[in-house]
RODO-844144 format. One line per field, with one value per atom (N, C-alpha, C, O): residue in one letter; x, y, z. Coordinates in pm, 1 decimal. Atoms other than C-alpha are relative to their C-alpha. Layout:
RODO-844144
code	A ...
c1	X ...
c2	Y ...
c3	Z ...
***
This chain:
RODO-844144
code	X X X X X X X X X X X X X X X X X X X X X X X X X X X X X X X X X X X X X X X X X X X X X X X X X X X X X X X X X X X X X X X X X X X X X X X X X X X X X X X X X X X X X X X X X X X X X X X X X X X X X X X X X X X X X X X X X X X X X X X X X X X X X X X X X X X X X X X X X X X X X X X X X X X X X X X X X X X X X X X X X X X X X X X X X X X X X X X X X X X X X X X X X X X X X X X X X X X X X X X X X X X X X X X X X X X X X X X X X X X X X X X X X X X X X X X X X X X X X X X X X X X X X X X X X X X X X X X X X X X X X X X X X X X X X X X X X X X X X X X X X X X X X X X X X X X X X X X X X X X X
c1	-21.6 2506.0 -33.5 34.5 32.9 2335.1 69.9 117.5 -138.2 2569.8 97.4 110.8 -139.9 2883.4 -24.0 56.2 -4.4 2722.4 -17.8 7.9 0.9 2627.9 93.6 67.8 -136.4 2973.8 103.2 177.3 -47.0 3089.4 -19.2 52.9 42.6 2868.6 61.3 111.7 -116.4 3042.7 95.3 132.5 -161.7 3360.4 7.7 92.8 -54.2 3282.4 -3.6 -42.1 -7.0 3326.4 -112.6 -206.9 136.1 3069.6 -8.1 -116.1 26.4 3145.1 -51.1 -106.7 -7.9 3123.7 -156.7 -235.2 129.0 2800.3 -97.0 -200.3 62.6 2634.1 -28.0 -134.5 12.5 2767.9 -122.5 -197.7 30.7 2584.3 -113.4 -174.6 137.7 2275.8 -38.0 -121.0 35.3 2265.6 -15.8 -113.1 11.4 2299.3 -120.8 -173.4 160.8 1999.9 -119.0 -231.3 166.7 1754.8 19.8 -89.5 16.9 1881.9 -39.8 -130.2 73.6 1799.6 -112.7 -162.9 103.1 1523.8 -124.5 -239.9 86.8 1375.1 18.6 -47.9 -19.3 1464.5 -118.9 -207.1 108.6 1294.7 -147.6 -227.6 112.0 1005.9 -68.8 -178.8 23.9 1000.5 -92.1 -206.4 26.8 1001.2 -31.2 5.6 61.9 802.9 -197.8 -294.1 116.3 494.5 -7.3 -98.7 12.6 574.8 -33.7 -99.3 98.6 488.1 -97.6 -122.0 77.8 214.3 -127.6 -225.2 120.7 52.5 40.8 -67.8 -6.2 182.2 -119.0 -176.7 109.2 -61.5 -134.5 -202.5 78.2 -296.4 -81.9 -204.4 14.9 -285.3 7.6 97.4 16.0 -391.0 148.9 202.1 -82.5 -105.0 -31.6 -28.3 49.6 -241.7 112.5 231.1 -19.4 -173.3 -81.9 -202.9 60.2 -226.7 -10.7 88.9 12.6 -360.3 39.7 51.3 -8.0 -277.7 -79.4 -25.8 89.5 -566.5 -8.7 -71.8 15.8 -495.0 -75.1 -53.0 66.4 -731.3 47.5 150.6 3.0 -679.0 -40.5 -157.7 97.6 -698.0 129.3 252.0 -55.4 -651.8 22.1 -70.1 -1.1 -470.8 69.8 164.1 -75.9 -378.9 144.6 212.1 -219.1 -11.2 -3.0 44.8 -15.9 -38.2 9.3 118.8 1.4 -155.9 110.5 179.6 -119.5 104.9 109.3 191.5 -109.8 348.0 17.1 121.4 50.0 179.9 55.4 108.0 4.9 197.6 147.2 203.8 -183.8 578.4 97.8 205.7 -101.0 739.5 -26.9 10.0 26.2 593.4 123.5 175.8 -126.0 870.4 135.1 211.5 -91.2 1109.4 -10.6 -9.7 95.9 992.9 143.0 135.7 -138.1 1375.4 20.8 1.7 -7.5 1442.7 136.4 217.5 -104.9 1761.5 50.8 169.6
c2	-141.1 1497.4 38.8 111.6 0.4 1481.6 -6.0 75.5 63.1 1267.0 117.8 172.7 -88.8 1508.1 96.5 128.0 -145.5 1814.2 6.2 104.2 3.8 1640.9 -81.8 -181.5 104.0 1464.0 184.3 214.8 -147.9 1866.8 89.7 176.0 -75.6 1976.0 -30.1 42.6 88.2 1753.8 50.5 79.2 -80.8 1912.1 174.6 251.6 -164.4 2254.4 32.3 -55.6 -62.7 2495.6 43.1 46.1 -76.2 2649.3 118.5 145.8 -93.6 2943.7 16.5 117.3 79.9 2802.7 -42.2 46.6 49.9 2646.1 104.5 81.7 -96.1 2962.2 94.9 138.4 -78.2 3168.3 -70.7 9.5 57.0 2900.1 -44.4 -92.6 -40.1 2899.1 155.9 171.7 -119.1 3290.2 -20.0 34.0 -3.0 3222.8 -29.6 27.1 67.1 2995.9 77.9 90.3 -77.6 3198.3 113.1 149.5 -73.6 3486.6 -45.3 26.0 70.0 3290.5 -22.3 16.4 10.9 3165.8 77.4 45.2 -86.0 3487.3 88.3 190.2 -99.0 3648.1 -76.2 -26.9 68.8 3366.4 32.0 67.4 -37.2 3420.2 123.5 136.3 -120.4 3754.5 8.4 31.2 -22.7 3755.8 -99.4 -110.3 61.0 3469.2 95.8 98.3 -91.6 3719.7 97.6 129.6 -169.4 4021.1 -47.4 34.6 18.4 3831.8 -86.7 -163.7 70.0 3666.5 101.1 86.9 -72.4 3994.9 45.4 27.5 -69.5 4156.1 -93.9 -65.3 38.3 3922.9 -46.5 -143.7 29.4 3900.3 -71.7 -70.5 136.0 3604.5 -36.5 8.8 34.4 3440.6 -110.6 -180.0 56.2 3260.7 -62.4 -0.2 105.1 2937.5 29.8 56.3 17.1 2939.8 -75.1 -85.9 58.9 2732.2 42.1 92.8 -68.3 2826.1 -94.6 -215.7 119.1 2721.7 -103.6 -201.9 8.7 2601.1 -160.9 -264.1 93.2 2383.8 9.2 -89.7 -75.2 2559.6 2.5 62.2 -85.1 2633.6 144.9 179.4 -137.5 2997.5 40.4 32.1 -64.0 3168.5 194.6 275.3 -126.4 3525.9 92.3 47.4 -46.1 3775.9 45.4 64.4 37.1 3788.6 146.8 153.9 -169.3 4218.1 -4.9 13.7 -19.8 4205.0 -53.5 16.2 51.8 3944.4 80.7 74.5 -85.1 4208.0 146.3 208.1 -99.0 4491.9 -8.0 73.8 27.6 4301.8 -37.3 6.9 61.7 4141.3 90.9 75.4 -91.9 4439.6 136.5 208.5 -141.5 4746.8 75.5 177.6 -94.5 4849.6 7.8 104.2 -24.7 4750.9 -65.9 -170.2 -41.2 4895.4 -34.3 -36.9 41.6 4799.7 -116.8 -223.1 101.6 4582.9 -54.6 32.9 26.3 4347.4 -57.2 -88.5
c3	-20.6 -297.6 144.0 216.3 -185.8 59.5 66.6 145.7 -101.3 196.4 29.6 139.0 7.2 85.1 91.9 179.9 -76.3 231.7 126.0 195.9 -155.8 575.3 10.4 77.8 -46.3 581.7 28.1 121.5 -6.1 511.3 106.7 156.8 -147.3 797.5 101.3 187.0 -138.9 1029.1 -3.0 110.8 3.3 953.9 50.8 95.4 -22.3 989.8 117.9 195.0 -129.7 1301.0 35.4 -43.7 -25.3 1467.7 -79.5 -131.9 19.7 1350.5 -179.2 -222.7 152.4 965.7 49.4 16.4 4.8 1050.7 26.6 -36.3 -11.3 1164.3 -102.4 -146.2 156.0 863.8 -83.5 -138.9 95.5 668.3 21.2 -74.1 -20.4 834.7 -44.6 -134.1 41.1 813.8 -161.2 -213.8 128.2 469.6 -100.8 -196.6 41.7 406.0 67.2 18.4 -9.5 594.8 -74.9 -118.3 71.1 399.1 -135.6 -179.0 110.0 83.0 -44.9 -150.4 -29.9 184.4 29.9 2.1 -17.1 321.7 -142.0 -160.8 147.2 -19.1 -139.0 -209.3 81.6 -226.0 30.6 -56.0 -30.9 -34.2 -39.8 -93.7 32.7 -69.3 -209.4 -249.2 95.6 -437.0 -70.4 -187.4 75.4 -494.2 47.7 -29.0 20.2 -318.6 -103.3 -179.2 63.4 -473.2 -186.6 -250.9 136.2 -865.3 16.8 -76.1 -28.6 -664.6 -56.2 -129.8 -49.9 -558.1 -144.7 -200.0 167.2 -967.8 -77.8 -182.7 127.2 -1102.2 106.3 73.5 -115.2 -791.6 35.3 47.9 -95.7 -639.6 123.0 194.1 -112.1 -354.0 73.6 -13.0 -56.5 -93.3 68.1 174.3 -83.3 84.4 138.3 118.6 -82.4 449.2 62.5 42.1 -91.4 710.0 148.7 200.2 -120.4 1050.5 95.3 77.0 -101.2 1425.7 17.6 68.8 -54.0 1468.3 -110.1 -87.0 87.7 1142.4 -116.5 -186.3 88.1 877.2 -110.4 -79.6 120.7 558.3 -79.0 -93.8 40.8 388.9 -78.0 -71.6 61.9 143.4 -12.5 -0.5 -73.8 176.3 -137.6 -202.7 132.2 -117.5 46.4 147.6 -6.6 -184.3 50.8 164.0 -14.4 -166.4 143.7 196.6 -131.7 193.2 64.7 139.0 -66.9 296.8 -9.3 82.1 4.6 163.2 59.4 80.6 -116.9 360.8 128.4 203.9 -178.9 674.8 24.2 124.2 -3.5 635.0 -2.2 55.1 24.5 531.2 -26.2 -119.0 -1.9 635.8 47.6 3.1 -127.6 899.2 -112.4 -116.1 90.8 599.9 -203.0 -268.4 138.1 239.0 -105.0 -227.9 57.0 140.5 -68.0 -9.0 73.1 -124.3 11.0 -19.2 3.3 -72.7 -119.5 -127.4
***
């Protein structure tokens, strides 16, 4: 299944390959999204790791404070 889809990538245009990145970070930033938001519903903590290399733990609510104050919009 790998193979196919980077034998598929090879084929496409730039402009095809861009769509299809936009696509995955929109995905991706959506999963994310709403794997906090029934983190912080049953309020749970979200392991991060720091520059520095650290470990910590951060409640899911705040992460959703800080990520998406400027946009309170649900996609």
């Amino acid at each position: 299944m790998i193979l196919n889809f980077l034998t598929l990538y090879k084929a496409m245009s730039n402009k095809e390959r861009e769509e299809l990145s936009q696509k995955l970070h929109y995905g991706l930033a959506l999963a994310e999204r709403r794997m906090l938001e029934e983190k912080a519903l049953r309020n749970e903590d979200v392991i991060q790791g720091t520059p520095d290399g650290k470990i910590k733990a951060v409640p899911a609510r705040r992460l959703l404070r800080k990520m998406y104050k400027d946009n309170p919009e649900k996609n």
